[in-house]
C-alpha positions as CSV (number, residue, x, y, z in Angstrom):
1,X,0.0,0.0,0.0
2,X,1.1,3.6,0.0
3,X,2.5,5.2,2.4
4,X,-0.8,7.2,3.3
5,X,-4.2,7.5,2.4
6,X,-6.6,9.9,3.7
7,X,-10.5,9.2,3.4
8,X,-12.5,12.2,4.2
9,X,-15.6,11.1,5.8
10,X,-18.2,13.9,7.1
11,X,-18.1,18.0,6.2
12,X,-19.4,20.6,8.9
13,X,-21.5,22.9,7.0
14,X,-21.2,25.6,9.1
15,X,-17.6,25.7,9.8
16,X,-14.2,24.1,8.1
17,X,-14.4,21.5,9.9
18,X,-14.2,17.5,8.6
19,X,-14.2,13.8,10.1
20,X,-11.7,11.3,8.5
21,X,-9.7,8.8,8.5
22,X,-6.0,8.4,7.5
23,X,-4.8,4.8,6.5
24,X,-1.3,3.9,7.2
25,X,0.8,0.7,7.3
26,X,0.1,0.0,10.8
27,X,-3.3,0.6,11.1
28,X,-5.8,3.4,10.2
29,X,-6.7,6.4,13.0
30,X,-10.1,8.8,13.0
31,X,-9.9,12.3,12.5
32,X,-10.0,14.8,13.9
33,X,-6.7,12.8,15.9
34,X,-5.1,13.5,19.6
35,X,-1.7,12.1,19.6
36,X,-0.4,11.1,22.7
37,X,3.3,12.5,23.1
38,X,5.8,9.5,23.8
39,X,9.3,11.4,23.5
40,X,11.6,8.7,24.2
41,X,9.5,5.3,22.8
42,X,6.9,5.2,25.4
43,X,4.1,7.7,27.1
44,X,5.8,8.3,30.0
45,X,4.6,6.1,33.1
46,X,1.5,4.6,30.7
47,X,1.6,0.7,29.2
48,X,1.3,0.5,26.1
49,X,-2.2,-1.5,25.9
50,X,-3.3,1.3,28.5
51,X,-2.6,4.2,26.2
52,X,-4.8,2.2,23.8
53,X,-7.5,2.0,26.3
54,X,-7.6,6.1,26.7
55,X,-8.9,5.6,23.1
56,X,-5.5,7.1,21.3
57,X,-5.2,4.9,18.0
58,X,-2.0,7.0,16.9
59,X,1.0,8.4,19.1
60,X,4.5,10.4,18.6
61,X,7.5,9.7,19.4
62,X,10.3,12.5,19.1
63,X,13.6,12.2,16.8
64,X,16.0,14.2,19.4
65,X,15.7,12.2,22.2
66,X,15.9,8.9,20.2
67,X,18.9,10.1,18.3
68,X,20.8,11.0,21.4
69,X,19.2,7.5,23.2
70,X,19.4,4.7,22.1
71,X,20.0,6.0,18.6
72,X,18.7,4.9,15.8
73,X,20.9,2.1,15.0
74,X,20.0,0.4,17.6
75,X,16.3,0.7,17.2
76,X,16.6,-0.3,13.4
77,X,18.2,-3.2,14.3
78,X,15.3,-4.2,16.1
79,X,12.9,-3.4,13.6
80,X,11.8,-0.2,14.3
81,X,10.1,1.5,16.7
82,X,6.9,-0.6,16.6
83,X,8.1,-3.4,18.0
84,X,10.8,-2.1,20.3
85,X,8.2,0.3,22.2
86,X,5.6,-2.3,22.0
87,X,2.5,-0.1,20.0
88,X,1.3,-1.7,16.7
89,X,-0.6,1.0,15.6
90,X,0.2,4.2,13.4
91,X,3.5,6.3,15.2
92,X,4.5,10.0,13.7
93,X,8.0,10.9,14.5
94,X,8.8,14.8,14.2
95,X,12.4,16.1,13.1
96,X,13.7,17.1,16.2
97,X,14.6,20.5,14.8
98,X,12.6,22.1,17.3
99,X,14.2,20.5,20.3
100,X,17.7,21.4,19.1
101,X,16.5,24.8,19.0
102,X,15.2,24.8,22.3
103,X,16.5,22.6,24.8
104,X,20.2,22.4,23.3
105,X,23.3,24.8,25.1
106,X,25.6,26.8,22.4
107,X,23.3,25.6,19.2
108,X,24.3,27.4,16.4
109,X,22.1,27.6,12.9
110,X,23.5,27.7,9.1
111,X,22.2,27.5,6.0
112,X,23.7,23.5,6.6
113,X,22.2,22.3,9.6
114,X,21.3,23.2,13.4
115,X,24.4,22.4,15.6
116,X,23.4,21.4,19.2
117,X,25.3,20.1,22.1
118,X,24.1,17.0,23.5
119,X,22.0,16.6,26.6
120,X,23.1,13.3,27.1
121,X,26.8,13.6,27.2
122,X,27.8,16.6,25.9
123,X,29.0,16.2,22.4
124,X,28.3,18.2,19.6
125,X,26.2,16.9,16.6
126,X,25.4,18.3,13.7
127,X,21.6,18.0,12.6
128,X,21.5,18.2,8.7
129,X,18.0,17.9,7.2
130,X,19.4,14.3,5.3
131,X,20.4,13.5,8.8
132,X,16.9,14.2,10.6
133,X,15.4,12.3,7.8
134,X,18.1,9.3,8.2
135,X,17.2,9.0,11.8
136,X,13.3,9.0,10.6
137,X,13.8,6.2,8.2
138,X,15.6,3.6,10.7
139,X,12.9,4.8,13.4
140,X,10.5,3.4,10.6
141,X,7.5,5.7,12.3
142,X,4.4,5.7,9.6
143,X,4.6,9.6,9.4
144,X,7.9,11.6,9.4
145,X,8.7,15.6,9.4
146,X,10.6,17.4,7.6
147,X,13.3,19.4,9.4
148,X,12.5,22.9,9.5
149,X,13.7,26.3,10.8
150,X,11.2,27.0,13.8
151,X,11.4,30.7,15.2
152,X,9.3,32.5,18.2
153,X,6.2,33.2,16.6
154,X,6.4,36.6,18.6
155,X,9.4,38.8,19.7
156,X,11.2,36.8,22.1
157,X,11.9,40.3,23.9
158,X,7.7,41.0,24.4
159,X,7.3,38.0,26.6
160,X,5.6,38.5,30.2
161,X,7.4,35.7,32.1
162,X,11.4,35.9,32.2
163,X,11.8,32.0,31.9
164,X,9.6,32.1,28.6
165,X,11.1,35.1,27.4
166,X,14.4,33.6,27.9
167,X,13.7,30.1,26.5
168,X,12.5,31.8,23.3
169,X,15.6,34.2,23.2
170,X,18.1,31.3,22.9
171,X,15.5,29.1,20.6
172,X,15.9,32.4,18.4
173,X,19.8,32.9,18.6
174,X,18.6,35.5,20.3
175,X,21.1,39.2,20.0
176,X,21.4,42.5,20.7
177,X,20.7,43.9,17.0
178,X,17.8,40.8,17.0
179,X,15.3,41.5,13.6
180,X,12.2,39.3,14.4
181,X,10.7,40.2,11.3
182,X,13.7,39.1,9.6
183,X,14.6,35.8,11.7
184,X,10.9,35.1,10.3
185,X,12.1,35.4,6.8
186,X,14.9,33.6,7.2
187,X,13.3,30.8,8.7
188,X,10.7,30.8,5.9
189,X,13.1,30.5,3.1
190,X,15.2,28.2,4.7
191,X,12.6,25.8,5.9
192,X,11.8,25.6,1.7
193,X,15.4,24.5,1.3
194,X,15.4,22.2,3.8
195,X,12.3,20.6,2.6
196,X,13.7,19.9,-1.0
197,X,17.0,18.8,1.1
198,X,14.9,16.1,2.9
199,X,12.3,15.1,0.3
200,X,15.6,14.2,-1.9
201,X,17.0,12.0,1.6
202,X,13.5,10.6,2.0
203,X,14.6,6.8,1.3
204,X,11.6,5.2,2.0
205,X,8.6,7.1,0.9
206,X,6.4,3.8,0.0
207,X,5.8,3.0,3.5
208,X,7.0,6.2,5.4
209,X,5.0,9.4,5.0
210,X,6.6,13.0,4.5
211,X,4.9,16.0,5.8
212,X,6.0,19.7,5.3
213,X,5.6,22.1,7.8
214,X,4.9,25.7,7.3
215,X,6.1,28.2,9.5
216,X,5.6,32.2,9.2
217,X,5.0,33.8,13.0
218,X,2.3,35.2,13.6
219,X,2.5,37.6,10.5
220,X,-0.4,36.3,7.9
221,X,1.4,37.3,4.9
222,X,4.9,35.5,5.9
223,X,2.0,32.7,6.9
224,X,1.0,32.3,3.4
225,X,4.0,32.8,2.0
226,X,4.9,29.4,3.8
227,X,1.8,27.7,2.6
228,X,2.0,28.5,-1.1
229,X,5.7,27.5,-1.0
230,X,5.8,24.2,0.8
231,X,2.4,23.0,-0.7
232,X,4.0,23.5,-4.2
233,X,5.9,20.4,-3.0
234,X,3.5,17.4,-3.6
235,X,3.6,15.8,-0.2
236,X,0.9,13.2,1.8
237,X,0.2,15.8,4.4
238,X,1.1,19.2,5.8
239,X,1.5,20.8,8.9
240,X,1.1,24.1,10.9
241,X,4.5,24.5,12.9
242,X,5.7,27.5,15.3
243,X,1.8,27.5,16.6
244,X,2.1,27.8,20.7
245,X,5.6,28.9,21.0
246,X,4.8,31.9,23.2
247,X,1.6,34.0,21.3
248,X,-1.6,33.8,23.5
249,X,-4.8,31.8,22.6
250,X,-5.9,34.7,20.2
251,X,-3.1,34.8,17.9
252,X,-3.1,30.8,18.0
253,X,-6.6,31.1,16.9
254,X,-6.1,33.5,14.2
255,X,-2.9,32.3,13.1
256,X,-4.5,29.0,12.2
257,X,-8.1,30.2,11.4
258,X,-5.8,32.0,8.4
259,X,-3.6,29.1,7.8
260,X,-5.5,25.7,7.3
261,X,-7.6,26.6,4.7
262,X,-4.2,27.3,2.4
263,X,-3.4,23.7,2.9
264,X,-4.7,21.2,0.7
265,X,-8.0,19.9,1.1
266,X,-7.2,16.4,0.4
267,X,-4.7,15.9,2.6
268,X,-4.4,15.5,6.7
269,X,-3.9,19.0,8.1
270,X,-1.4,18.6,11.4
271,X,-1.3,21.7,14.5
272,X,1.6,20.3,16.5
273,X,2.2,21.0,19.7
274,X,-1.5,22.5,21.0
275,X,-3.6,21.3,23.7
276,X,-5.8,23.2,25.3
277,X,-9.5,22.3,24.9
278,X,-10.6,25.7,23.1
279,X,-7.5,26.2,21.0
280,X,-8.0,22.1,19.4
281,X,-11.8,23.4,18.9
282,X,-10.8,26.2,17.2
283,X,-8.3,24.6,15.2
284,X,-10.7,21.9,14.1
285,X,-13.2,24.6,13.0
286,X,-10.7,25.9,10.7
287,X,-10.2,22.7,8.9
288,X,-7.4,20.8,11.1
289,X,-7.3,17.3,11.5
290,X,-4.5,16.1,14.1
291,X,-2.9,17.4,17.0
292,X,-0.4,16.8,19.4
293,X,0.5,18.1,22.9
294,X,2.6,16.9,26.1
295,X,-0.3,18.8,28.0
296,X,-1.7,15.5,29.4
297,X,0.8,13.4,30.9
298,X,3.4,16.8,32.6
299,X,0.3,18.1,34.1
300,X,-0.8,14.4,35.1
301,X,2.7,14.0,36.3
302,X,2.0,17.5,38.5
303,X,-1.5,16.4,40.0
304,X,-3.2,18.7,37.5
305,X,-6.1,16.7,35.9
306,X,-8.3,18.0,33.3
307,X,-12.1,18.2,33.7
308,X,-14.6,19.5,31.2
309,X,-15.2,22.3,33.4
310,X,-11.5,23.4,33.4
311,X,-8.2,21.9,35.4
312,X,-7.9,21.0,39.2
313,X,-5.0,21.1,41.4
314,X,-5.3,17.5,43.2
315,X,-2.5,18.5,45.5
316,X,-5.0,21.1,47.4
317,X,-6.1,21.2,51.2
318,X,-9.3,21.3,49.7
319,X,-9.4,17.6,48.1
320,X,-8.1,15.5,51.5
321,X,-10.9,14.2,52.4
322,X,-12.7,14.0,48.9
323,X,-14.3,10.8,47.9
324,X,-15.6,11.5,44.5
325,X,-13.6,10.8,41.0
326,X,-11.3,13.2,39.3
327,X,-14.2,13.8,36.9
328,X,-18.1,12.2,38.2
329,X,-19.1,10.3,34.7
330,X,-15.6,10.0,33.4
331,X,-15.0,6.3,32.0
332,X,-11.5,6.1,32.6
333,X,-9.5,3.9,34.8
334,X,-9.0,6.1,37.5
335,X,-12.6,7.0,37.3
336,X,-13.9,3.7,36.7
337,X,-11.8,1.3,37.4
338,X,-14.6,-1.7,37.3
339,X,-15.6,-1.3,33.8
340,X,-12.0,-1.8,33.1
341,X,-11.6,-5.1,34.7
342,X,-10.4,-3.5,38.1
343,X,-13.1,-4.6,40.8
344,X,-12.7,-2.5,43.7
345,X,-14.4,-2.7,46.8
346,X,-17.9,-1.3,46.7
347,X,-16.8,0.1,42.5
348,X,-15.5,2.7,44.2
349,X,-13.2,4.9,42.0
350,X,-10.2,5.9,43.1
351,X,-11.1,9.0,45.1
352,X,-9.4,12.5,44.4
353,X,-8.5,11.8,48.6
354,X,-6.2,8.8,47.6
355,X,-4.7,10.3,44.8
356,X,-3.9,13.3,46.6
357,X,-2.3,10.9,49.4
358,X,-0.2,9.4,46.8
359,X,1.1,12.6,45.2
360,X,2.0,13.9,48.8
361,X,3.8,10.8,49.2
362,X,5.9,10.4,46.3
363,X,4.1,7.4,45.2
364,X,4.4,7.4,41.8
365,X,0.4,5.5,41.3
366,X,-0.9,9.6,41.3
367,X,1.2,10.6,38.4
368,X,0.1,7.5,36.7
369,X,-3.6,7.7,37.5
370,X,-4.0,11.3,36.9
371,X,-2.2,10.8,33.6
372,X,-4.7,7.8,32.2
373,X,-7.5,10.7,33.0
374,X,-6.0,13.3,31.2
375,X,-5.3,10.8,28.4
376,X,-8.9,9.9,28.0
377,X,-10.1,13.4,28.5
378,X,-8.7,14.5,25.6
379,X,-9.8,11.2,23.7
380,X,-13.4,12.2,24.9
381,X,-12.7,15.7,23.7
382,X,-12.1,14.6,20.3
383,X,-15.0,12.1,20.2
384,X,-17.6,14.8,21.0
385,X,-15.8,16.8,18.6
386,X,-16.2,14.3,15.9
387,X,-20.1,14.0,16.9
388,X,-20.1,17.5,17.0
389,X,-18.9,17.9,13.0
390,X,-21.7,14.9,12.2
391,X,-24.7,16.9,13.5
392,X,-22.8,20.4,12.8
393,X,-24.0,20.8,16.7
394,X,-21.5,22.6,18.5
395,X,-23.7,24.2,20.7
396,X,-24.4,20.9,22.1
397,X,-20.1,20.5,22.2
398,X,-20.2,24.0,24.5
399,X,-23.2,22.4,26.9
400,X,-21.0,19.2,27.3
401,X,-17.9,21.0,28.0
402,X,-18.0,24.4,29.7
403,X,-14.2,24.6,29.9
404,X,-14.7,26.2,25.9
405,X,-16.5,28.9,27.1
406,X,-13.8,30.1,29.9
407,X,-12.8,33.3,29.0
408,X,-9.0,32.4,30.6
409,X,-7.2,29.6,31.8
410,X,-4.3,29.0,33.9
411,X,-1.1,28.3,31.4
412,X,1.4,26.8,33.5
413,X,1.4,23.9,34.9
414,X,2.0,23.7,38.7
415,X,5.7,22.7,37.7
416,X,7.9,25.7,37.3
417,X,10.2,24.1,35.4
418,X,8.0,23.0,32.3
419,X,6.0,25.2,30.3
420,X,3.2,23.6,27.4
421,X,4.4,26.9,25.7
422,X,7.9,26.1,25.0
423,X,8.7,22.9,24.0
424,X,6.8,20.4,22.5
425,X,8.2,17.1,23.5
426,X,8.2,15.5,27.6
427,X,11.1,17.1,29.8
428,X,12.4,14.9,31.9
């Protein structure tokens, strides 16, 4: 079979909105998609057959951290990442680009390649768009990305919190004489180079699909600029990059409410890196079909679960002696552990009083639990969603979930030293 086929099943007709499903060699996955992140081979704390029972059919894995650990020798020896992570359904790997950017000390970008030092043990290596591609090829994920230059979307200098601002500054090669409009141009044209550089390294396109990403800021014109120029190249799908890299929810929302419909029709439409309820609604009105975000499992890891009327801090006075679920009519395992297979005494869940026991006590069940509800929140999100485009009902989707009609929501998670703005793979 090809490497990709995508079936577009229902049209909203009030919005841009579409159900679908994409076909790949490991199995197909509905649209619109959650991904679950799984940076290093696995979703951190999560089995394998559990993340399947969230309701995630397709999850990412992320080409840094594998090409620093094991690397991808070793994995292709092994037959790919499929069997050694232990998920036999559809895996997207991204280029890593965005990492090196981010996370690396003393990167420096050319025309040639990002140059990062390694968080692993310190040597230098040299991240060519053949080489991103490379790694993708003996990783063997169903969908790979193209390497890509991947600025702040916004003048690193105009963020509100330092850490932000600062992360942003050095993702940016950040300088006194700094030009964000022309670091935006930059990145634009190179990003085209580098995608003609990796469709040429692409070595197994029959079972390995390769999708652009178009980058641009959160200027429109540079925006489609992008689109026109990486859509000339005939790919299986495209994607939205440089979304959620420090611009509030209203330029995410215009940003891609301007940007999806440039993309092809036909083909999957990827946001990566966004997670918060109302921006993946909005991004789905405009025509986007998959979506990734680490949002789940670090605020899981943090006792911050997700409820459809907006997050709670499990780690509060408040919840000691609270025996309800994380979410009353949530079917997940922490929720409802019996229809699982779990028989507890009396079907009681597993109360938000116990959880917040075993987050005080370092136990590491909370992150765990918390996470396998966030997981399956977001699944729920995108079945609703789905329902939503069938009927073209999204009033009903606003009644079912309130948390889309909060005017503001809380950013960070309770850990200090993550943010779901910067970065959009797991932090250790």
């Amino acid at each position: 079979m090809s490497a990709l086929r995508f079936e577009i099943l229902e049209r909203s007709r009030a919005t841009n909105a579409r159900t679908g499903k994409v076909y790949t060699p490991h199995g197909a996955f509905d649209t619109p998609a959650f991904m679950p992140v799984g940076t290093r081979a696995t979703v951190k704390g999560i089995l394998p057959h559990l993340v399947r029972a969230t309701g995630a059919q397709v999850v990412l894995a992320n080409t840094y951290h594998l090409l620093l650990r094991p690397g991808p020798d070793l994995i292709e020896r092994r037959g790919g990442l499929h069997p050694f992570m232990g998920w036999d359904g559809p895996i997207l790997t991204d280029s890593g680009g965005y990492q090196a950017y981010s996370m690396a000390d003393g990167n420096r970008v050319s025309e040639d390649s990002v140059v990062f030092k390694s968080i692993v043990d310190g040597s230098m290596i040299d991240l060519t768009p053949e080489r991103a591609i490379e790694t993708q090829n003996k990783l063997g994920a169903d969908i790979i990305m193209a390497l890509d230059d991947c600025p702040p979307s916004v003048d690193p200098r105009t963020f509100n919190l330092t850490r932000l601002r600062l992360a942003a500054q050095h993702a940016a090669n950040f300088s006194a004489g700094y030009d964000h409009d022309a670091r935006l141009t930059i990145a634009n044209e190179r990003t085209i180079r580098w995608l003609e550089r990796c469709v040429k390294a692409h070595a197994r396109p029959d079972d390995q699909a390769l999708f652009g990403i178009v980058q641009g800021g959160t200027d429109l014109a540079k925006r489609e600029w992008s689109a026109q120029r990486v859509c000339a190249i005939d790919l299986p799908g495209y994607a939205i990059g440089g979304v959620a890299v420090g611009e509030g929810p209203g330029d995410i929302a215009r940003v891609v409410a301007h940007t999806a419909p440039l993309l092809p029709q036909d083909k999957p439409r990827y946001l990566m890196g966004v997670g918060y309820e109302r921006d993946l609604v909005a991004a789905v009105r405009a025509g986007v079909d998959m979506f990734d975000c680490v949002l789940p499992t670090r605020n899981g890891r943090n006792a911050n679960a997700f409820t459809r009327t907006g997050q709670i801090r499990l780690r509060n006075a408040a919840f000691s002696e609270d025996d309800r679920p994380i979410e009353t009519g949530c079917d997940c395992l922490a929720c409802d552990p019996g229809s699982h297979g779990w028989p507890t005494p009396d079907g009681r869940p597993f109360t938000r009083a116990y959880i917040r026991h075993l987050f005080l006590s370092d136990e590491m069940l909370g992150p765990i639990l918390v996470s396998l509800h966030n997981l399956r929140h977001f699944q729920r999100l995108m079945l609703d969603i789905r329902r939503a485009i069938g009927h073209d009902d999204w009033s009903a989707l606003d009644r079912r979930w309130p948390v889309l009609s909060v005017r503001s929501y809380d950013p960070q998670p309770s850990d200090a030293s993550a943010s779901p703005e910067i970065g959009d793979a797991e932090r250790p």
